[in-house]
C-alpha positions as CSV (number, residue, x, y, z in Angstrom):
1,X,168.9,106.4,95.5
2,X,167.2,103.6,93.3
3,X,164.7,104.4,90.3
4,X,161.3,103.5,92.6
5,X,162.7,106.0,95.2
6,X,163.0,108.7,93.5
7,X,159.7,107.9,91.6
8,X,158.4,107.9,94.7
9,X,159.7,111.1,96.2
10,X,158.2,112.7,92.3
11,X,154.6,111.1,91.8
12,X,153.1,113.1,95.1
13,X,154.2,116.8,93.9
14,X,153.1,115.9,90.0
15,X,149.7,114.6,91.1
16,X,149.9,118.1,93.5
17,X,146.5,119.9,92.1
18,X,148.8,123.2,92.6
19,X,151.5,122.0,90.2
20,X,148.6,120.8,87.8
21,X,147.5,123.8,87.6
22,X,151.2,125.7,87.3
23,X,152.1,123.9,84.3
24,X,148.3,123.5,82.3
25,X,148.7,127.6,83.5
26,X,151.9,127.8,81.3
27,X,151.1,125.9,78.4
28,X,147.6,127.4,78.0
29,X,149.8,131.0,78.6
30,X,151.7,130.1,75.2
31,X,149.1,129.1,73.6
32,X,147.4,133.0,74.0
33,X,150.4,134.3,73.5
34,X,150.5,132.6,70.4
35,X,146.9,133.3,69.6
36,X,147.0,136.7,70.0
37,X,143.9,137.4,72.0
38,X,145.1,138.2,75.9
39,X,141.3,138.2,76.5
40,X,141.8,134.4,76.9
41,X,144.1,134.8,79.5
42,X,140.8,135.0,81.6
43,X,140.7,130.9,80.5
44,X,143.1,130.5,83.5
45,X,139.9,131.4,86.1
46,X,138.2,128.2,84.6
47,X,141.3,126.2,85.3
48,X,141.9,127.2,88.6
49,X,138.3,125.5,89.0
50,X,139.1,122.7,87.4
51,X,142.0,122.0,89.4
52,X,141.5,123.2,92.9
53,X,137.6,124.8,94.0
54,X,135.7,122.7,91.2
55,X,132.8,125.1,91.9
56,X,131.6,124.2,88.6
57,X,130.6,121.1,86.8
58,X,132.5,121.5,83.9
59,X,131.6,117.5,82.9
60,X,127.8,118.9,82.7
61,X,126.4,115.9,80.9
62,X,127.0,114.0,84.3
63,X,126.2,114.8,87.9
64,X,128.5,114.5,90.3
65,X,129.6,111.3,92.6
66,X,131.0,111.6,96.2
67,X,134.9,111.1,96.2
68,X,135.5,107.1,95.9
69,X,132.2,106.4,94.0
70,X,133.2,105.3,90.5
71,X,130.8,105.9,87.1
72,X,129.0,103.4,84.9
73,X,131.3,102.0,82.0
74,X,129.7,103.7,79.4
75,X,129.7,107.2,81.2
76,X,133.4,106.9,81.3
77,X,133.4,105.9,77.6
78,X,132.0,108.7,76.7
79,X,133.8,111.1,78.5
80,X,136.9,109.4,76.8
81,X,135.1,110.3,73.4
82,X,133.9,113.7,74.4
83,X,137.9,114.3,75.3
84,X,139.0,112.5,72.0
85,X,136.9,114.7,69.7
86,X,137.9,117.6,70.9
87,X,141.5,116.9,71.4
88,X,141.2,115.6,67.7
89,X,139.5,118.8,67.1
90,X,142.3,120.7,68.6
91,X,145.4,119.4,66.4
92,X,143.4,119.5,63.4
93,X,143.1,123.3,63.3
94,X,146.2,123.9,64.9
95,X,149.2,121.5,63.9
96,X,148.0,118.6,61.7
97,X,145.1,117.6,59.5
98,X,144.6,114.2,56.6
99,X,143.3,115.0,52.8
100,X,143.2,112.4,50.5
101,X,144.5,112.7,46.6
102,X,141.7,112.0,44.4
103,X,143.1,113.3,41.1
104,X,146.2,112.7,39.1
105,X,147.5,116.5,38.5
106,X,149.9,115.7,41.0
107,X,151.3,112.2,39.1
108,X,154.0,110.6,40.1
109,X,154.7,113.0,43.2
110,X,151.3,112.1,44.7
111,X,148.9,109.7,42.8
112,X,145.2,108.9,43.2
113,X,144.5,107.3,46.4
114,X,147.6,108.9,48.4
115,X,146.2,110.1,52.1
116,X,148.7,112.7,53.3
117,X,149.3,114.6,56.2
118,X,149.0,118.7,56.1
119,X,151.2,120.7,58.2
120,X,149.3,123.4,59.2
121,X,151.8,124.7,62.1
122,X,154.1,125.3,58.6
123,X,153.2,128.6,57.6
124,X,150.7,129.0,60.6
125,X,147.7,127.9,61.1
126,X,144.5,129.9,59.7
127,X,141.7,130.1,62.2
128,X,138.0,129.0,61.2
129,X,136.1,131.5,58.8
130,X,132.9,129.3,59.0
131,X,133.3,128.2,62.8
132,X,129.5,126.5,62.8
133,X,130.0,123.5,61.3
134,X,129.6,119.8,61.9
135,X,132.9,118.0,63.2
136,X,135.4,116.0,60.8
137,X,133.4,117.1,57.9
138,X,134.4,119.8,54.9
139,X,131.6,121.4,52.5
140,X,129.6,118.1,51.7
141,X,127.6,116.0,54.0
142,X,128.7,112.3,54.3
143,X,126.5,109.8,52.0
144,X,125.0,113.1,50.4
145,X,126.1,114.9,47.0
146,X,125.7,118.3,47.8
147,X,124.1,119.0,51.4
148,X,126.0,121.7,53.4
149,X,127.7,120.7,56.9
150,X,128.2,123.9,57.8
151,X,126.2,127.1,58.5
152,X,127.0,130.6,57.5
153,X,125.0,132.3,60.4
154,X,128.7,133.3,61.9
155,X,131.5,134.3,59.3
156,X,135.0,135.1,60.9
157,X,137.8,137.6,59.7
158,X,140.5,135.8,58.2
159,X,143.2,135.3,60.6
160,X,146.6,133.2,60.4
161,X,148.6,132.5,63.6
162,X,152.7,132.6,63.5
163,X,153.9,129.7,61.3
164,X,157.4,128.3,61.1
165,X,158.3,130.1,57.8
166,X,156.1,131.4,54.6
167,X,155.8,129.1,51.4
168,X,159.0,128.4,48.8
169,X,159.6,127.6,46.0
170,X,158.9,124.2,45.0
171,X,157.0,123.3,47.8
172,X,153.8,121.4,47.4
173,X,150.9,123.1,49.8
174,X,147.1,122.6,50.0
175,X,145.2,125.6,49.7
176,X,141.2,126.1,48.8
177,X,140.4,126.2,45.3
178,X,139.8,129.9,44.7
179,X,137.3,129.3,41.9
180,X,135.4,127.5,44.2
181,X,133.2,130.1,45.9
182,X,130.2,129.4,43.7
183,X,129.0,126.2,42.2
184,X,126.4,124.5,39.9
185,X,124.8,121.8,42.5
186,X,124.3,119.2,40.3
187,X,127.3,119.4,38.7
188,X,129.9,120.1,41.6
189,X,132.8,119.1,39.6
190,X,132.8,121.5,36.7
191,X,133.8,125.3,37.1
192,X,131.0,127.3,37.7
193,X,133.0,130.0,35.8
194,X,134.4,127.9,32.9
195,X,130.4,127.3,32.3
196,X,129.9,130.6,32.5
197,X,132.4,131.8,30.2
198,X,131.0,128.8,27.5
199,X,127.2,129.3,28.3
200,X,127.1,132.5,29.8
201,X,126.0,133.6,33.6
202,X,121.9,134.1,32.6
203,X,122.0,130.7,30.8
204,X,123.6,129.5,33.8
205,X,121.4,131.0,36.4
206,X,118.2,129.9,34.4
207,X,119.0,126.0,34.1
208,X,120.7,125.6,36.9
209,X,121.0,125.8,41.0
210,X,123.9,127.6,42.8
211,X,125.8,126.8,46.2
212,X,128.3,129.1,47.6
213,X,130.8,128.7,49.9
214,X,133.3,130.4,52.0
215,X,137.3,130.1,52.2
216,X,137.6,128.0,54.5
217,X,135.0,125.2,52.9
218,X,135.8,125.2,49.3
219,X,137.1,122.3,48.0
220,X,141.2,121.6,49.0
221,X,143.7,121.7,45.8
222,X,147.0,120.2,46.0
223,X,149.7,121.7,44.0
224,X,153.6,123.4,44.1
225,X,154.5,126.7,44.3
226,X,156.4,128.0,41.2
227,X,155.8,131.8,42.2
228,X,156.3,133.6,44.8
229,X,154.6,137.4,45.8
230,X,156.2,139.9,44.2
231,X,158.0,137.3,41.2
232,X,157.2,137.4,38.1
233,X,156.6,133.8,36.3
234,X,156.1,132.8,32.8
235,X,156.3,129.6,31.0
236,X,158.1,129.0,27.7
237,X,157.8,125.7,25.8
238,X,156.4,123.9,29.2
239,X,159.0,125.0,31.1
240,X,158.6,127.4,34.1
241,X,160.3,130.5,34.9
242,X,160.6,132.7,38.0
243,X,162.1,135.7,38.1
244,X,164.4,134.6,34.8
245,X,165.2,131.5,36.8
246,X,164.1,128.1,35.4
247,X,162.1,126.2,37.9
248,X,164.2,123.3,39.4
249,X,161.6,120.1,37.7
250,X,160.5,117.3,40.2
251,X,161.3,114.1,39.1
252,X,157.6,113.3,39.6
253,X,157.1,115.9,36.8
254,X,155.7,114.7,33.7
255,X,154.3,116.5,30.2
256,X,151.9,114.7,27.8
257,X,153.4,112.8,24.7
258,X,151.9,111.6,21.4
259,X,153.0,108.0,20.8
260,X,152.0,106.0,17.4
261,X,151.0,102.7,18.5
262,X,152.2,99.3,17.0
263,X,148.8,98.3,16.7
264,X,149.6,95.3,20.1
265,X,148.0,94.9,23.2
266,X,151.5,94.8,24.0
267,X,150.9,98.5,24.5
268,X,149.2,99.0,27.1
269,X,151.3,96.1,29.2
270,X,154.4,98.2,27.9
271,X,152.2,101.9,29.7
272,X,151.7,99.6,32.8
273,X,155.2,98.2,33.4
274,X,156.2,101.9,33.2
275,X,153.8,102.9,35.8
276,X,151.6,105.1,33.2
277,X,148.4,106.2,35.1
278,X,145.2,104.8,33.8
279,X,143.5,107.8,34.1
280,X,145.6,109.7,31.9
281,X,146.2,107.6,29.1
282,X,144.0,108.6,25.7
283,X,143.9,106.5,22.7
284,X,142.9,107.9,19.3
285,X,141.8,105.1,17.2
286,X,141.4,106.9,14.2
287,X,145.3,107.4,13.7
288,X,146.1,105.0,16.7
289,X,147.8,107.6,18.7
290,X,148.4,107.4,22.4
291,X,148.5,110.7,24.3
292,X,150.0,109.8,27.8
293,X,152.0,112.0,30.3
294,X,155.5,110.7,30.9
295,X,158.8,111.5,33.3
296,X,162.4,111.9,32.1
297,X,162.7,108.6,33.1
298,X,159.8,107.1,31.7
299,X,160.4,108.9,28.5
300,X,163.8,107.6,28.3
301,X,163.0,104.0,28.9
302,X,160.2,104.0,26.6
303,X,162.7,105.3,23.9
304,X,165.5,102.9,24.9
305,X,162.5,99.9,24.3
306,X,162.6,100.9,20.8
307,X,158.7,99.5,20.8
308,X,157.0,102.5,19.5
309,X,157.3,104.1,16.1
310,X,157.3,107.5,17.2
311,X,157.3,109.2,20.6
312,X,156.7,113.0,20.1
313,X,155.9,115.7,23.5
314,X,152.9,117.7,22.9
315,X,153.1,121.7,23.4
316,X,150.4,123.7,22.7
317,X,151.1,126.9,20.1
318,X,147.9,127.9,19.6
319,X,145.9,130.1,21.6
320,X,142.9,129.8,19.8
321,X,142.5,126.3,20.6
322,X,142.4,127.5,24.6
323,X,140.1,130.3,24.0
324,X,138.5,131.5,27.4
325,X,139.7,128.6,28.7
326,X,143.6,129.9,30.0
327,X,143.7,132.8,32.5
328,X,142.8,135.8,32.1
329,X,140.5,134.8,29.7
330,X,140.9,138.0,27.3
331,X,142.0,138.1,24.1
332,X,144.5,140.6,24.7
333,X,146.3,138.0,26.5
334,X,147.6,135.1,23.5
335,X,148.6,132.8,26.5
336,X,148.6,128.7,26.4
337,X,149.4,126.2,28.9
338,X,152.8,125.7,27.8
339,X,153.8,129.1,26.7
340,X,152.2,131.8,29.4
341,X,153.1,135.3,31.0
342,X,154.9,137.5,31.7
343,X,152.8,137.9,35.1
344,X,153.4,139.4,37.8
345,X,152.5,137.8,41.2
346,X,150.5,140.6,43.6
347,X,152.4,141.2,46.8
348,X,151.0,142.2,49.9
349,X,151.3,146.3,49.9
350,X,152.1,146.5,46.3
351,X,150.9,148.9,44.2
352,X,150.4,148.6,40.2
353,X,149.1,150.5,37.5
354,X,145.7,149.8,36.2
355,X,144.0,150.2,33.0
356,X,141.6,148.6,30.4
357,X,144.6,146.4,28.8
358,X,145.7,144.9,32.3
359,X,142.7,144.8,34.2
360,X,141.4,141.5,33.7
361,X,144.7,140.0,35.4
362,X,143.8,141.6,38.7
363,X,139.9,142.0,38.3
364,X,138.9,139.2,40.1
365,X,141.7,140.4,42.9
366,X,140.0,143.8,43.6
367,X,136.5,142.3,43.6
368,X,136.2,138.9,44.9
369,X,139.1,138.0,47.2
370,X,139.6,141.5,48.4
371,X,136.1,142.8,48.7
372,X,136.1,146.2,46.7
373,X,133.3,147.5,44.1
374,X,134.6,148.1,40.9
375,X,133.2,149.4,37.7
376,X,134.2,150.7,34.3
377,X,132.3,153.7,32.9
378,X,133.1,155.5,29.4
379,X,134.8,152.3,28.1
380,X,138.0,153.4,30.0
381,X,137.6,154.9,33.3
382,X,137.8,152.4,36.1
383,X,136.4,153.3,39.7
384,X,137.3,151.4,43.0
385,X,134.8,151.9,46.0
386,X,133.7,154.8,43.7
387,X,136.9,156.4,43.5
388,X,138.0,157.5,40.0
389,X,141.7,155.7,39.6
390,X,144.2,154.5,37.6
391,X,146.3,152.6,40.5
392,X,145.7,149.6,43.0
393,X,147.5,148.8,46.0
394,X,146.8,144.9,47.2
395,X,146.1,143.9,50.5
396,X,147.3,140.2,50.6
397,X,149.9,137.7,49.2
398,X,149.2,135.9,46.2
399,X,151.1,132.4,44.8
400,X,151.6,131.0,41.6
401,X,151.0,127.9,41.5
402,X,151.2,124.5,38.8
403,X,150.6,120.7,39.3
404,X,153.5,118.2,38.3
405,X,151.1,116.4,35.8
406,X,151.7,120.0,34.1
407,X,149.6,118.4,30.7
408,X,146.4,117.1,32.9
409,X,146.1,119.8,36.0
410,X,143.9,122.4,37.2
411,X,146.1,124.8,38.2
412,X,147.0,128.5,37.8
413,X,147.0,128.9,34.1
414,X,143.4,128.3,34.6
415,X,142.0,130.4,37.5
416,X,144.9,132.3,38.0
417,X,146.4,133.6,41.6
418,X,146.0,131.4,44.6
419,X,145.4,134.2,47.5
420,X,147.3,134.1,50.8
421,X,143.8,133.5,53.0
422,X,143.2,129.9,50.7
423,X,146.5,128.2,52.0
424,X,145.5,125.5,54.3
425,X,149.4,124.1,54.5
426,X,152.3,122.4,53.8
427,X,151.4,118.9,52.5
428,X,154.7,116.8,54.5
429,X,153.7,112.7,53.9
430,X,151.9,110.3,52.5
431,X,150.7,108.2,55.4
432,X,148.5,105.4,53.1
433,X,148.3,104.7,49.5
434,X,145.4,102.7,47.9
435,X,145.4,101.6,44.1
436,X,141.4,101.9,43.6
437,X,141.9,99.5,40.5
438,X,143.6,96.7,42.8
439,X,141.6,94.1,44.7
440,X,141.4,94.2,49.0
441,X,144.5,94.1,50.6
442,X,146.6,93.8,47.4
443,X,145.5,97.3,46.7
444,X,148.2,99.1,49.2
445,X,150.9,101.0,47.5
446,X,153.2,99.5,50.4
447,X,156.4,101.1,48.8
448,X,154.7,104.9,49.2
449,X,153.4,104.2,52.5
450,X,155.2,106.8,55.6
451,X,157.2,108.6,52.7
452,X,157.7,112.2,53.0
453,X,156.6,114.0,49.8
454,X,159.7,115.7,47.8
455,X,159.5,119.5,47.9
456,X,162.1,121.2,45.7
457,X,163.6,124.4,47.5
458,X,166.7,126.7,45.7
């Protein structure tokens, strides 16, 4: 039997409304299943509609034709968009969505201007929190600074549906920045709580206005996982610990360096041909000092050049010099960038001890990401929910996170735990890559373009 025969003898039983609706009936059967909700299984009434009685005009936004009649151009056009959206709609919540890279705390694993898939079918995908909001937009209208897309009127439990695995190690993942909940509108960049730890919250709320925002629509952080729930991480002379076990380095990663200069404009052709980013390099002309982030390999082959007089990496001793700056912002705590912890990372179920001392490592725990009142009376007794206690038992996951740029990134040092309900996913490829200080079309990063992003796993 030849190829057009048997195509033949298949194309009438596929285009068979019955089987159309036998296998639309399985898929969309999974996809409950994997959902959760059996409710939906009601869904299948509205395809047995679609595909056989058609009782209902599901197309709405167009009246019907008699069978053979076809429809204007531009009414089947915008069907195909209506279908597009929503499909497009479909596999950004559940399987795949694009974020873009527009800082360098990330350097040289992912650079400014890298536009890079998200797995969200990774560790599962979370459901909308904020489900009233305009399409292909986050927390900030297009060609506006600050206007809201979204509307709060409906505000959904946080659900996550069955993933492939949980985070590692090592792995790079995008997640909402958990400091973002509030910010100052005019100045949507800076940490609403850094300012208020400089200025104070009633100099704050008196000079300027406040936005808040949900999970789901606070601004998307990029970083890797160094700790795990339930590890216990620390840092020691920049270096990373979980657990006892030193982190296994990128070779993206990179830690500021104090270079005396030559005095040439040699230098900065020298920072270039070693791919140096531009927006991390400082000069001090007072004592013509460069202060520039550097690989092993860059450090190496700027030693080898034998250009510079002295090439020196920076680590920070001093705690006072990061005073409520480094998390948990107490002085109890004489923590620095590069020499931090022990801390423990919460764990879903865990219980741990609570007092004055340690309490400002899991305050912000207990009352902002898990929702529980919490005050001290008598200078020492804490009550939960109005509870008298010296205990607290968590109700979510929490990761440790830092940025490869470990000298110029926003990361866990500075806001502390990133909770399980603020992981978007697992960031897989870098799909484009546009240098923003290159003219049109010689602007592409052609060498980083379809590469997967390296994620270091023990």
């Amino acid at each position: 039997m030849t190829v057009k025969k048997i195509i033949n003898k298949i194309l009438p039983k596929v285009r068979n409304p019955f089987f159309k609706l036998f296998v639309a009936s399985v898929i969309y059967t999974f996809f409950v299943i994997w959902v959760g909700n059996l409710w939906l299984l009601s869904g299948i009434i509205i395809l047995a509609d679609l595909f056989l009685t058609k009782f209902v005009n599901w197309r709405f936004w167009r009246k019907r034709k008699p069978a053979g009649n076809k429809y204007k151009f531009t009414t089947e056009l915008f069907d195909s968009l209506i279908i597009a959206v929503f499909l497009a709609i479909f596999i950004r919540t559940f399987f795949l969505e694009a974020y873009t890279i527009p800082t360098s705390s990330m350097e040289k694993t992912l650079v400014v201007g890298d536009y890079i898939f998200v797995s969200k079918l990774r560790f599962g995908p979370r459901l909308p929190i904020t489900p009233v909001t305009i399409p292909f937009t986050h927390n900030v209208m297009p060609f506006t600074k600050n206007s809201n897309p979204f509307f709060t009127i409906i505000n959904l439990p946080y659900v996550r549906l069955k993933g492939l695995s949980s985070p590692k190690r090592g792995q790079v993942i995008v997640f909402n920045y958990p400091e973002g909940d509030t910010v100052i509108k005019n100045l949507p960049n800076k940490s609403y709580y850094q300012m208020v730890r400089q200025y104070g919250r009633q100099y704050i709320k008196n000079n300027y206005e406040l936005l808040y925002r949900p999970v789901d629509k606070r601004d998307n952080y990029t970083k890797r996982v160094i700790g795990l729930p339930g590890d216990t991480v620390q840092i020691t002379h920049g270096r990373a610990y979980a657990n006892n076990h030193a982190e296994e380095l990128s070779r993206g990663s990179q830690f500021n360096y104090s270079v005396k200069s030559s005095g040439s404009k040699a230098d900065t052709i020298l920072f270039q041909k070693l791919d140096v980013s531009l927006y991390d390099i400082n000069f001090n002309a007072y004592n013509s000092i460069y202060s520039i982030p550097l690989t092993r390999d860059m450090y190496h082959k700027l030693v080898d050049s034998s250009y510079f007089k002295a090439i020196v990496r920076y680590e920070n001793i001093d705690p006072s010099s990061v005073n409520k700056q480094i998390f948990p912002f107490s002085p109890k705590f004489y923590w620095t960038e590069d020499n931090f912890g022990p801390l423990v990372v919460p764990e879903k179920n865990m219980t741990v001890d609570i007092n004055i001392s340690n309490l400002p490592l899991y305050e912000r725990i207990i009352t902002i990401y898990e929702s529980n009142d919490l005050r001290i009376e008598y200078d020492s007794s804490i009550y939960i929910n109005n509870i008298l206690t010296d205990q607290y038992t968590f109700k979510m996951n929490y990761y440790f996170v830092l940025g490869d740029n470990r000298h110029n990134s926003n990361d866990s040092r500075y806001w502390g735990f990133v909770p399980e309900d603020h992981i978007i996913g697992k960031a897989t490829m870098v799909w484009l890559s546009l240098d923003k200080n290159k003219n049109l079309f010689r602007n592409i990063r052609w060498n980083k373009m379809f590469k997967f992003i390296r994620q270091n796993n023990k």
